[in-house]
C-alpha positions as CSV (number, residue, x, y, z in Angstrom):
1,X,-37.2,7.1,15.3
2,X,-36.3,3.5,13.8
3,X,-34.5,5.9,10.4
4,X,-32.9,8.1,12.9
5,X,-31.2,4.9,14.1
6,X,-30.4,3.2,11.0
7,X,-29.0,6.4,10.0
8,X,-26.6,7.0,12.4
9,X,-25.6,3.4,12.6
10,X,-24.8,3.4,8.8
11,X,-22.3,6.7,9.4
12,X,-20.9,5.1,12.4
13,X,-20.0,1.7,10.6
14,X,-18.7,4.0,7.3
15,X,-16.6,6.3,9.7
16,X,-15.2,3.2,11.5
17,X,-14.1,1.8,8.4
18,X,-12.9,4.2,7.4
19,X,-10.7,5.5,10.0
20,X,-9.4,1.1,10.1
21,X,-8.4,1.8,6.5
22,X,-6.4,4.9,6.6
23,X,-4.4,3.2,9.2
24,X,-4.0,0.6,7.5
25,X,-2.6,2.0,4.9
26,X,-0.5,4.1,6.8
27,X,0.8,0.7,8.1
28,X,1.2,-0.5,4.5
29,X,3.6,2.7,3.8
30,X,5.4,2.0,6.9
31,X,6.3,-1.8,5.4
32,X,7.0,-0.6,2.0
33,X,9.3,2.4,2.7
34,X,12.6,2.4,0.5
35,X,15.2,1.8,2.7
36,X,18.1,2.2,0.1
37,X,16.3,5.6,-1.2
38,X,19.5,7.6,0.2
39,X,22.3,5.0,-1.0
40,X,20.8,5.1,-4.6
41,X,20.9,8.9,-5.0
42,X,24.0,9.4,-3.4
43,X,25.5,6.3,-6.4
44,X,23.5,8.2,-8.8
45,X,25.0,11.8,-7.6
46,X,28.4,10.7,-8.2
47,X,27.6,9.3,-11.4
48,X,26.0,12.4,-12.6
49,X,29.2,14.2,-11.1
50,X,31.3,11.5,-13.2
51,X,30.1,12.5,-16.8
52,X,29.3,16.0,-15.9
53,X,30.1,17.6,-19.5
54,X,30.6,14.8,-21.6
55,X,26.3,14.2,-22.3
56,X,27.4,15.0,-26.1
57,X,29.8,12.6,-26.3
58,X,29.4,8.6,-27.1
59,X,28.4,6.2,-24.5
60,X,31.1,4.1,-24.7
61,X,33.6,6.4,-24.7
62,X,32.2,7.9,-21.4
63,X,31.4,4.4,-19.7
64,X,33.2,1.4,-19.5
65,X,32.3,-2.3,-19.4
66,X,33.4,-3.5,-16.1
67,X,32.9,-7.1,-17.3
């Protein structure tokens, strides 16, 4: 009877912490999330859009230094 216990206490403690750490994680993503995700690929669209059909063509004749 006592192994029965120990047992099932040992897979109650592992599911416990294991359920606390996938939402803690889930948390972690939550705090982490990229909020500028959608303003970067939109910039990045219009770049693309920009130099569509000059990729064989030199850098700086397709980009200029804003400096």
């Amino acid at each position: 009877m006592r192994i029965f216990i120990t047992i099932f206490s040992l897979l109650a403690l592992i599911i416990v912490s294991l359920s606390f750490s996938v939402s803690k994680s889930y948390s972690l993503k939550r705090v982490f999330e990229d909020s500028l995700e959608k303003d970067r690929m939109k910039y990045m669209n219009e770049v693309l859009a920009s130099i569509k059909g000059k990729e064989k063509m030199q850098a700086d004749s397709v980009f200029k230094n804003c400096r």
